[in-house]
N, CA, C and O atoms as a GROMACS GRO file, in nm:
protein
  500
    1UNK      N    1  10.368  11.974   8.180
    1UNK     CA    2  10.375  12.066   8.292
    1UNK      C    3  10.358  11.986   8.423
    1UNK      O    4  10.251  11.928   8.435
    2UNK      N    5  10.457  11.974   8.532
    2UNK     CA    6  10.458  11.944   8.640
    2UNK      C    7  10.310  11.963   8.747
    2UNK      O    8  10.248  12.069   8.737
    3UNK      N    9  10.273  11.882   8.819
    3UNK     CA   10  10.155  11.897   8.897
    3UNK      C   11  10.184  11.974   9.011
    3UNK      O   12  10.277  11.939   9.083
    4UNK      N   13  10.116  12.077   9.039
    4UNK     CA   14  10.158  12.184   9.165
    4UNK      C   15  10.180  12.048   9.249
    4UNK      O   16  10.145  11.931   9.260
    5UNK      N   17  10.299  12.188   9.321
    5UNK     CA   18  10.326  12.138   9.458
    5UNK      C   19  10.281  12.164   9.533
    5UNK      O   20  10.379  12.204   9.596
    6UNK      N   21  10.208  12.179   9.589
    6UNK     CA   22  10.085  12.146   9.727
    6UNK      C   23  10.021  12.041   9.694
    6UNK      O   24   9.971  11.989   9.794
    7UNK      N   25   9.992  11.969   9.572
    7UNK     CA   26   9.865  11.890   9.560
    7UNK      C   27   9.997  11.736   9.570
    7UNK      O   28   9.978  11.622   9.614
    8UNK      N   29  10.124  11.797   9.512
    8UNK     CA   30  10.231  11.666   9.526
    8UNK      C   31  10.253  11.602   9.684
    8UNK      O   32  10.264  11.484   9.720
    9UNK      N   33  10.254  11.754   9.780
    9UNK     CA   34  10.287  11.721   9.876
    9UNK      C   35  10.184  11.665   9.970
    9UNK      O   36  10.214  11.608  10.075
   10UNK      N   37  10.033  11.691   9.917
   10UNK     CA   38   9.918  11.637  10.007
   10UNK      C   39   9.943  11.504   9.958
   10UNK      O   40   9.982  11.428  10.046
   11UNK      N   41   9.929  11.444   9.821
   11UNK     CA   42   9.936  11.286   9.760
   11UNK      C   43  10.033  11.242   9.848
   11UNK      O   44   9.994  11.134   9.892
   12UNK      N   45  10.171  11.281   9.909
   12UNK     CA   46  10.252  11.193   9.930
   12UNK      C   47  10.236  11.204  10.117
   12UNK      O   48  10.306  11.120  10.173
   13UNK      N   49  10.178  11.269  10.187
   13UNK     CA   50  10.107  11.309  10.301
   13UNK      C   51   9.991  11.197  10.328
   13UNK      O   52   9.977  11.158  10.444
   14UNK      N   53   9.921  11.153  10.241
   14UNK     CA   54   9.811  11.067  10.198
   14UNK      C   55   9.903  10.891  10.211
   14UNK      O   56   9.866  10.805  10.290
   15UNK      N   57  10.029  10.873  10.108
   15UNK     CA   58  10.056  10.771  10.132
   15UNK      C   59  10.168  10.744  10.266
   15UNK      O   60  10.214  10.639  10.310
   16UNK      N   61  10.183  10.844  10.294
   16UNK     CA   62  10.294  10.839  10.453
   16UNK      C   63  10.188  10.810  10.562
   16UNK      O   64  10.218  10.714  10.633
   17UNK      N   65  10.083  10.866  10.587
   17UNK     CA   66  10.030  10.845  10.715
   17UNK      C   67   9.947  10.683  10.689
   17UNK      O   68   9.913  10.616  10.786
   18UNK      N   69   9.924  10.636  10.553
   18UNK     CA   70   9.901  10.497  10.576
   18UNK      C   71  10.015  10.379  10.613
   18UNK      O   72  10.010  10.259  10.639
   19UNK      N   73  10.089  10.449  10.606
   19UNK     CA   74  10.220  10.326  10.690
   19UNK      C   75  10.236  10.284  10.771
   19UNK      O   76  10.202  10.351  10.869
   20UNK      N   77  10.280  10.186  10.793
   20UNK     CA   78  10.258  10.150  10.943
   20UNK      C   79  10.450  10.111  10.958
   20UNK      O   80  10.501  10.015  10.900
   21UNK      N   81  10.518  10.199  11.037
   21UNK     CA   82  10.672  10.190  11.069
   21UNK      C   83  10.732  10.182  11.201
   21UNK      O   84  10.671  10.249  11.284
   22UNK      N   85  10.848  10.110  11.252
   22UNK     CA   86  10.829  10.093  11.380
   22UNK      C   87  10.939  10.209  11.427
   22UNK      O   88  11.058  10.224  11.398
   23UNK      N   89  10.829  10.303  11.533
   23UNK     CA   90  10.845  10.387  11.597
   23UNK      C   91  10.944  10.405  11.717
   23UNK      O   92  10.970  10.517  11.760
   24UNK      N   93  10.995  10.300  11.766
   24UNK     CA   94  11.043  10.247  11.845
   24UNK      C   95  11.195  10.318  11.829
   24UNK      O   96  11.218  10.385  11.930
   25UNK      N   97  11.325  10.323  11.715
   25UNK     CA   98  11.384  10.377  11.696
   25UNK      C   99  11.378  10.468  11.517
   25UNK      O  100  11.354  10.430  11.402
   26UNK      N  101  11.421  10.615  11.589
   26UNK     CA  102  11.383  10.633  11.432
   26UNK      C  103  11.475  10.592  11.317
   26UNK      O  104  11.436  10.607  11.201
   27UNK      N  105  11.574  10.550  11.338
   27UNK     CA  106  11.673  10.538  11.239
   27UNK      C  107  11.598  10.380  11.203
   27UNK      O  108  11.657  10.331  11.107
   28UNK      N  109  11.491  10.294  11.253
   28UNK     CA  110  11.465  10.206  11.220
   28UNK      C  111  11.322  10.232  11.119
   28UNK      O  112  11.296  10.169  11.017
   29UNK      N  113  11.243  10.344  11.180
   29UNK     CA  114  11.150  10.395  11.083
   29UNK      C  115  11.184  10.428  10.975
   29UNK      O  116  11.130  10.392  10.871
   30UNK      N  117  11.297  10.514  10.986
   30UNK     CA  118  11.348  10.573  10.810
   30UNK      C  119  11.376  10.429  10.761
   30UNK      O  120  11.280  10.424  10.683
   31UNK      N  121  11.425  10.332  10.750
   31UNK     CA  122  11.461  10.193  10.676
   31UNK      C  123  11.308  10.120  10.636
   31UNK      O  124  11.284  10.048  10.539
   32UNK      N  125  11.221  10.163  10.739
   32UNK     CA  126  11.098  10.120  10.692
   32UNK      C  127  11.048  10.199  10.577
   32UNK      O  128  11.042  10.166  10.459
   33UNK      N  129  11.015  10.303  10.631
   33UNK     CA  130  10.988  10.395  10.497
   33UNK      C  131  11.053  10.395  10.395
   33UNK      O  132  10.997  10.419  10.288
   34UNK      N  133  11.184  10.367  10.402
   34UNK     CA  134  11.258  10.353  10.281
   34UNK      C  135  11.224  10.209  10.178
   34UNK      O  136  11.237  10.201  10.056
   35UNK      N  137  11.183  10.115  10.264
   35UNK     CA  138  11.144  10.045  10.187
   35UNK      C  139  11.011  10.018  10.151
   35UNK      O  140  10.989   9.918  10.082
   36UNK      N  141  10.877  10.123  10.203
   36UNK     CA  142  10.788  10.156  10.204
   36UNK      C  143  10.776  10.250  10.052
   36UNK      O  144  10.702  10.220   9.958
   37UNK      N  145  10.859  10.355  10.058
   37UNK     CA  146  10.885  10.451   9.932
   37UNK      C  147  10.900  10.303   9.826
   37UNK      O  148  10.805  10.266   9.757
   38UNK      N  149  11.003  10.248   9.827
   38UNK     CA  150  11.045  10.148   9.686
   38UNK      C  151  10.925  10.080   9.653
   38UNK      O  152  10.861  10.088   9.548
   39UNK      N  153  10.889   9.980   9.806
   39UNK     CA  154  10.787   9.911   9.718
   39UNK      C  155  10.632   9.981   9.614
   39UNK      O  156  10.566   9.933   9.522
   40UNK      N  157  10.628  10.107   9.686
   40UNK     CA  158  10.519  10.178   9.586
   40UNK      C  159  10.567  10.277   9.498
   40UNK      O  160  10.500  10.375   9.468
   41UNK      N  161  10.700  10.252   9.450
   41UNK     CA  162  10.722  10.262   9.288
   41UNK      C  163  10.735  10.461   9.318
   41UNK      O  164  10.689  10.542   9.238
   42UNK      N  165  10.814  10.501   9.463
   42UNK     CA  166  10.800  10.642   9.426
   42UNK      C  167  10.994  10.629   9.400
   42UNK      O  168  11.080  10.541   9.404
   43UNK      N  169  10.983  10.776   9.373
   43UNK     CA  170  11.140  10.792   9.285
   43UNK      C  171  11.213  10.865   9.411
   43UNK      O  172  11.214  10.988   9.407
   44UNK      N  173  11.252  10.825   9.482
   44UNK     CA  174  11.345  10.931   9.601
   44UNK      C  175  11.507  10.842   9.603
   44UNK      O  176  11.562  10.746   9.548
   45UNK      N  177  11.545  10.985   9.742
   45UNK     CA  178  11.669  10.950   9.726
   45UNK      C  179  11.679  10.975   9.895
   45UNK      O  180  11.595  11.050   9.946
   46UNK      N  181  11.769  10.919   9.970
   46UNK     CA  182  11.760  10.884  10.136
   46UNK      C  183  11.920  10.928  10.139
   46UNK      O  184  12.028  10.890  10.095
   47UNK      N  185  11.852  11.053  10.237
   47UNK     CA  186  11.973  11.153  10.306
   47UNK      C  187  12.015  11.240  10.215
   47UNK      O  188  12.130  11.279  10.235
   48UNK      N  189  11.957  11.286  10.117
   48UNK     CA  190  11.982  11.399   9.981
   48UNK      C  191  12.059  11.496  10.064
   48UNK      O  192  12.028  11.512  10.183
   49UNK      N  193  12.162  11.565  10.006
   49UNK     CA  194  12.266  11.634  10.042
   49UNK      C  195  12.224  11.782   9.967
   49UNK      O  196  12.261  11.819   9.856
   50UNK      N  197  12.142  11.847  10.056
   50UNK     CA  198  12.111  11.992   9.945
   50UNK      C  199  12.220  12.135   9.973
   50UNK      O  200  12.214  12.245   9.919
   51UNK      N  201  12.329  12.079  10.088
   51UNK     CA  202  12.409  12.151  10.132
   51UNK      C  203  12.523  12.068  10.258
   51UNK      O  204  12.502  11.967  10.325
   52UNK      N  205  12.610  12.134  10.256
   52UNK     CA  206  12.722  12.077  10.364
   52UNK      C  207  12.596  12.064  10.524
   52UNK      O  208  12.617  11.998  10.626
   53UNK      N  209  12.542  12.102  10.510
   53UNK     CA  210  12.482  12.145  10.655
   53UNK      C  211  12.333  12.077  10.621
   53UNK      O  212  12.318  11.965  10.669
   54UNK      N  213  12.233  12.125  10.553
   54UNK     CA  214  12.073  12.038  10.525
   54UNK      C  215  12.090  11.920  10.400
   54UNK      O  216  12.095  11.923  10.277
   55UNK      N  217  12.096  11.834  10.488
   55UNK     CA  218  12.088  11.686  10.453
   55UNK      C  219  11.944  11.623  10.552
   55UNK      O  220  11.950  11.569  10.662
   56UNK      N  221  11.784  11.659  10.446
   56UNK     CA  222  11.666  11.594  10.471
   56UNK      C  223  11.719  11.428  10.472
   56UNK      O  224  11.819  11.373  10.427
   57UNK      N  225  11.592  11.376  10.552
   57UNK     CA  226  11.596  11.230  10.537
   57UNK      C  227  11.552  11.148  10.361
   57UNK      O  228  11.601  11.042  10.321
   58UNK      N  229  11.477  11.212  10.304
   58UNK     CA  230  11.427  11.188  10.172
   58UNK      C  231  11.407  11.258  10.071
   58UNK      O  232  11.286  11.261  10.051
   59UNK      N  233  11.459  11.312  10.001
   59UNK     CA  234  11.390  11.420   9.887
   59UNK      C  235  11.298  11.292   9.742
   59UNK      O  236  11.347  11.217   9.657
   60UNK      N  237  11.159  11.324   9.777
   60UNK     CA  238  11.063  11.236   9.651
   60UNK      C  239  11.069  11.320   9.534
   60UNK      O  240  11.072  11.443   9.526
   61UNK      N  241  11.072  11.249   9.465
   61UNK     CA  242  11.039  11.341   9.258
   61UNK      C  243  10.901  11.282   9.227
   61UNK      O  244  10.871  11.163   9.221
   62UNK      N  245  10.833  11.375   9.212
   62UNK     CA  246  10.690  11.378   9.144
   62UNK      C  247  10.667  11.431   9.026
   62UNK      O  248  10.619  11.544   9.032
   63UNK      N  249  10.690  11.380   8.897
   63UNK     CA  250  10.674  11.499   8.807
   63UNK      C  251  10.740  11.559   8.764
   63UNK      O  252  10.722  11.620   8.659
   64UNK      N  253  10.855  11.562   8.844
   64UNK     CA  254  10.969  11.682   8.809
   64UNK      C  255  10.945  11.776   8.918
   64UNK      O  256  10.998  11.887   8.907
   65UNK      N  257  10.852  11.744   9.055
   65UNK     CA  258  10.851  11.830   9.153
   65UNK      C  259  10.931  11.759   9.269
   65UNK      O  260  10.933  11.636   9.262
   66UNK      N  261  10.995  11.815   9.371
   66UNK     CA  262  11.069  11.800   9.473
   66UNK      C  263  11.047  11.826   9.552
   66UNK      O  264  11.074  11.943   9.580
   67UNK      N  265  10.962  11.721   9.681
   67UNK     CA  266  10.936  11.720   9.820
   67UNK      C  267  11.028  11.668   9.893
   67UNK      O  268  11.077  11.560   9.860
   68UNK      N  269  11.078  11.747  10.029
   68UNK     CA  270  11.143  11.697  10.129
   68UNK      C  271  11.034  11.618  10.226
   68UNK      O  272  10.922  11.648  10.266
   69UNK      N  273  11.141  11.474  10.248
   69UNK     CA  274  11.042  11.463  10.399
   69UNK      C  275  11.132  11.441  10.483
   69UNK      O  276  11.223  11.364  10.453
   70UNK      N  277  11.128  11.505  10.615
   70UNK     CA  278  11.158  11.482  10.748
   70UNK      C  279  11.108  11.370  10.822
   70UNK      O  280  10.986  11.372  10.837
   71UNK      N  281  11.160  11.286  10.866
   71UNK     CA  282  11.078  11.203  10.959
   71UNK      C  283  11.118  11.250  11.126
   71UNK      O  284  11.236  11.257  11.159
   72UNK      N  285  11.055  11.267  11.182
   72UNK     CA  286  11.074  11.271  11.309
   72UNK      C  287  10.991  11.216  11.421
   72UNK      O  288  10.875  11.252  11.439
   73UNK      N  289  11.058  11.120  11.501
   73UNK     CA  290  10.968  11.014  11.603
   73UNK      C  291  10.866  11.131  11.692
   73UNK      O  292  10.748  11.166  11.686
   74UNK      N  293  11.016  11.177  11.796
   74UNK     CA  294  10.975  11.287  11.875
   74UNK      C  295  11.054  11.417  11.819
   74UNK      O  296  11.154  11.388  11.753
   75UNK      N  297  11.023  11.572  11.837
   75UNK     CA  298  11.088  11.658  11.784
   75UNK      C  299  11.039  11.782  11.886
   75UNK      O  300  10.935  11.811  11.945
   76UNK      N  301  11.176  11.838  11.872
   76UNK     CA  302  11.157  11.986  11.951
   76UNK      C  303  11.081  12.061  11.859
   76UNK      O  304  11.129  12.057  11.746
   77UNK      N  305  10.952  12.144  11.872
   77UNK     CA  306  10.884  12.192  11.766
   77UNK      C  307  10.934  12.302  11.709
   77UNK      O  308  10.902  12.315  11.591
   78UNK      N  309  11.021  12.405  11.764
   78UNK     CA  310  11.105  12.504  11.719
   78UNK      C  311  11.210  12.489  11.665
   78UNK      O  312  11.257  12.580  11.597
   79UNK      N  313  11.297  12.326  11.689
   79UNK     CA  314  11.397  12.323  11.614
   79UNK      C  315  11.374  12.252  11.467
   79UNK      O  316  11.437  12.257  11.362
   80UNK      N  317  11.256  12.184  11.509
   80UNK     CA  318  11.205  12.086  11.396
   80UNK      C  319  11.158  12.214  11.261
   80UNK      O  320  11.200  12.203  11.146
   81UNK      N  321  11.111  12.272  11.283
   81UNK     CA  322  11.074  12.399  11.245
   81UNK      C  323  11.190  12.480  11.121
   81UNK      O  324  11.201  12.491  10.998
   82UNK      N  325  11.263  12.526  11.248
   82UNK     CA  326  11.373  12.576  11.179
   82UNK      C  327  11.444  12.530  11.075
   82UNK      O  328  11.476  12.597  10.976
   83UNK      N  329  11.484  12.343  11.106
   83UNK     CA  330  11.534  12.289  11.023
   83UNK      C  331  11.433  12.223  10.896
   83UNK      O  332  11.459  12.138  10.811
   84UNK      N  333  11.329  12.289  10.918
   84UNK     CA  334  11.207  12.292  10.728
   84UNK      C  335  11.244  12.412  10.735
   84UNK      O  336  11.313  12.434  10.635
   85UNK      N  337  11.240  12.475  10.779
   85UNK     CA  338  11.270  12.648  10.704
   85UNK      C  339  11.404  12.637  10.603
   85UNK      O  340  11.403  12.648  10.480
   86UNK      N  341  11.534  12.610  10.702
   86UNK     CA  342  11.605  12.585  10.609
   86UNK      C  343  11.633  12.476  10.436
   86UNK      O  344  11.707  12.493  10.338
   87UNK      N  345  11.548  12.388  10.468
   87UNK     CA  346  11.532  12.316  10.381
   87UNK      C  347  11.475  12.379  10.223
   87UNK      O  348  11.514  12.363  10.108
   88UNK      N  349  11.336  12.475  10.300
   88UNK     CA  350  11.202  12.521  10.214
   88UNK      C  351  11.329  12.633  10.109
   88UNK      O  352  11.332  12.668   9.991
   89UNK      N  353  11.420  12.660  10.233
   89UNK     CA  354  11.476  12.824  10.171
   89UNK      C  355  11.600  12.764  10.035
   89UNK      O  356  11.686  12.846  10.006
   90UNK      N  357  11.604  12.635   9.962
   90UNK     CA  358  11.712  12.584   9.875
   90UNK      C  359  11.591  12.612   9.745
   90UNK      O  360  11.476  12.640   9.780
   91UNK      N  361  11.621  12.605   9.616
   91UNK     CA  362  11.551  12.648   9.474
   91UNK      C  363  11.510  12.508   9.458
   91UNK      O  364  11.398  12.478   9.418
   92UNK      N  365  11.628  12.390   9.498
   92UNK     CA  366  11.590  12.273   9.448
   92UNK      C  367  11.467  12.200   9.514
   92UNK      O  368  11.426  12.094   9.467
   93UNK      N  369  11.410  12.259   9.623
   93UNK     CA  370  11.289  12.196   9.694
   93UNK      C  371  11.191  12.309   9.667
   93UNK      O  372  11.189  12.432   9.656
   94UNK      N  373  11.076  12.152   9.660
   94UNK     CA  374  10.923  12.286   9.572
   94UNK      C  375  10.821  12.266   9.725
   94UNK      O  376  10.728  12.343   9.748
   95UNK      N  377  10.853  12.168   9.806
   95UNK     CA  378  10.771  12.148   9.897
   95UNK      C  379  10.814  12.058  10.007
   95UNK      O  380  10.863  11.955   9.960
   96UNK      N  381  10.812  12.059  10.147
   96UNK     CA  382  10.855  11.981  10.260
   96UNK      C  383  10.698  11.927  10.347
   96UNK      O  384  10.586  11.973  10.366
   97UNK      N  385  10.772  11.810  10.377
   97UNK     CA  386  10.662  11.731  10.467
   97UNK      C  387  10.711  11.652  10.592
   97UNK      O  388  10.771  11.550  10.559
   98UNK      N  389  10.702  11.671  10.724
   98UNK     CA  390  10.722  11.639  10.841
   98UNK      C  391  10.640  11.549  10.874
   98UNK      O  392  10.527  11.570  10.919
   99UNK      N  393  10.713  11.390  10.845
   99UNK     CA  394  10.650  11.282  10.908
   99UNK      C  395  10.684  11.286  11.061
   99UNK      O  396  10.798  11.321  11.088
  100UNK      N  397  10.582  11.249  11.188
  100UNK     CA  398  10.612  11.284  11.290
  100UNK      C  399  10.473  11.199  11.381
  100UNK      O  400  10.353  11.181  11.361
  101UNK      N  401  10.581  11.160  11.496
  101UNK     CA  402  10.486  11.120  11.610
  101UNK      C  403  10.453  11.260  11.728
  101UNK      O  404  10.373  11.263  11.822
  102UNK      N  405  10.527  11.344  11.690
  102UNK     CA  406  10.502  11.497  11.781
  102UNK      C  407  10.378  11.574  11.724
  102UNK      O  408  10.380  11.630  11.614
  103UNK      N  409  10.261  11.573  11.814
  103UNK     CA  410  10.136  11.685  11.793
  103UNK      C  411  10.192  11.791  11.767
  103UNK      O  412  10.256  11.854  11.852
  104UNK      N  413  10.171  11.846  11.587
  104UNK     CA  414  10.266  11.981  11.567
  104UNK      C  415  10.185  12.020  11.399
  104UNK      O  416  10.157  11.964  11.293
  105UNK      N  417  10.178  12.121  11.451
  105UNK     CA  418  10.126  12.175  11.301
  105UNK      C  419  10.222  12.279  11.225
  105UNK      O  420  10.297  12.360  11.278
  106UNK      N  421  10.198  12.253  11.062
  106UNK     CA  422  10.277  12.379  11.033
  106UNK      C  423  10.169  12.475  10.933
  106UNK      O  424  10.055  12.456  10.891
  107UNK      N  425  10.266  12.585  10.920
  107UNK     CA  426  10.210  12.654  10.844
  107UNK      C  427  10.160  12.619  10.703
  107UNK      O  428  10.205  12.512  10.663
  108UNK      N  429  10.065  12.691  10.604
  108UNK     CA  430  10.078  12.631  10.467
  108UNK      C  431  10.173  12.634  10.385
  108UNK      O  432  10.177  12.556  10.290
  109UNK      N  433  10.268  12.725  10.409
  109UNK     CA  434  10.392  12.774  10.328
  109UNK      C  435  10.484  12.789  10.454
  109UNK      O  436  10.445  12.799  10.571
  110UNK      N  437  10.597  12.789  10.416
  110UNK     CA  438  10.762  12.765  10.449
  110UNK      C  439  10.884  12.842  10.372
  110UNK      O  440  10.984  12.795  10.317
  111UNK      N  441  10.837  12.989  10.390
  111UNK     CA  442  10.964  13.044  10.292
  111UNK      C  443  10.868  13.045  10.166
  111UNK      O  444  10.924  13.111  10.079
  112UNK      N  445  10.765  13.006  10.128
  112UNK     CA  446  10.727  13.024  10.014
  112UNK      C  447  10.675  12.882   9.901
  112UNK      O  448  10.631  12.877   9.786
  113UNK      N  449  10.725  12.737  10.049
  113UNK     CA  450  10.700  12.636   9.942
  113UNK      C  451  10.617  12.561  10.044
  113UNK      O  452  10.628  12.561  10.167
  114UNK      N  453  10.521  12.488   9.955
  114UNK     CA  454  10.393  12.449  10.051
  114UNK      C  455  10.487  12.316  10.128
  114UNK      O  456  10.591  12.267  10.082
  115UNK      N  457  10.409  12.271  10.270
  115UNK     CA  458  10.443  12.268  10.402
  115UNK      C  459  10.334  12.171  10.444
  115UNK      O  460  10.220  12.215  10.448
  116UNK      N  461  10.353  12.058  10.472
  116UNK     CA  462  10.274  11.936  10.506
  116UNK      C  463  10.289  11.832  10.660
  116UNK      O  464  10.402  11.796  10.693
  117UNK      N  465  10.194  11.801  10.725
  117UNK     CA  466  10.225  11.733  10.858
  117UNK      C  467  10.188  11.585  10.815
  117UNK      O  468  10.077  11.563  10.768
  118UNK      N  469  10.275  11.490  10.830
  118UNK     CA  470  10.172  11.352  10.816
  118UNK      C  471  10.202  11.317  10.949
  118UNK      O  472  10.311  11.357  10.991
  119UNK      N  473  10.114  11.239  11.043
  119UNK     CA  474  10.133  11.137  11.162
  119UNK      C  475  10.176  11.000  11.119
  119UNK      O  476  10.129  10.923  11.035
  120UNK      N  477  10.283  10.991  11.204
  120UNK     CA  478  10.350  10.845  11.206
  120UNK      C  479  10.274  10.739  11.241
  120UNK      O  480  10.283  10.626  11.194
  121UNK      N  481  10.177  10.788  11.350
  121UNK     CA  482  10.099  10.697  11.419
  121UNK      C  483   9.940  10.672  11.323
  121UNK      O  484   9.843  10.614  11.372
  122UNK      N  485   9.942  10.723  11.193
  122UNK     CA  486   9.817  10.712  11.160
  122UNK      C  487   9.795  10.554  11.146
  122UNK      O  488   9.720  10.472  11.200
  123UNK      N  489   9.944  10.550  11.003
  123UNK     CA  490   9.892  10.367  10.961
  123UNK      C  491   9.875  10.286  11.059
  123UNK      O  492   9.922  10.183  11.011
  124UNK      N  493   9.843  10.261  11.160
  124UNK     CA  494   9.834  10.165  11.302
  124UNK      C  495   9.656  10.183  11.306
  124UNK      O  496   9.574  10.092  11.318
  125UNK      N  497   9.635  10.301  11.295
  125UNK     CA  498   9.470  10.340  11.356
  125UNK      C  499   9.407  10.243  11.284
  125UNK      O  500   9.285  10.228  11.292
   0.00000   0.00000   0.00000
């Protein structure tokens, strides 16, 4: 039996904010993280296609559970928003997580699938 998803999406919330990625451009952060994800042995896939239109930056497999993560340097908080809503609202995602240098909180749920903030800026502290 798969490990809930809230407890998948806090573990992987836990190893995102210890990173340290350069913020500077984000298309240079996602390459960090991407090779951040490999070297600690998680199972994802970069730019997962869950529709013609929501293409997340990462979908991770935990278990047989499916977290989106967003990375976002800076983000409009309403659009950033919207576009996890749409994500949360596909069968194939059990949980989304917004890596982000923008002060922004979300809800615990998203449509119904638990909903996670990590800071970009943690691994540096």
């Amino acid at each position: 039996m798969p490990p809930p998803a809230n407890v998948c999406a806090s573990l992987l919330c836990s190893f995102l904010a210890s990173q340290r990625l350069d913020t500077v451009i984000e298309k240079r952060a996602q390459a960090d993280l991407e090779a951040a994800l490999s070297a600690g042995g998680w199972n994802f896939s970069r730019e997962h296609r869950l529709s013609g239109r929501d293409i997340p930056d990462f979908l991770v497999e935990i278990e047989g559970v499916s977290v989106v993560i967003e990375l976002k340097i800076r983000a409009q908080r309403k659009r950033i928003f919207r576009q996890l809503e749409r994500y949360a609202s596909h069968d194939s995602v059990d949980a989304v997580v917004l890596l982000t240098g923008t002060a922004m909180q979300l809800p615990l749920e998203i449509n119904g699938k638990p909903a996670r903030v990590a800071s970009i800026g943690a691994g540096w502290l």
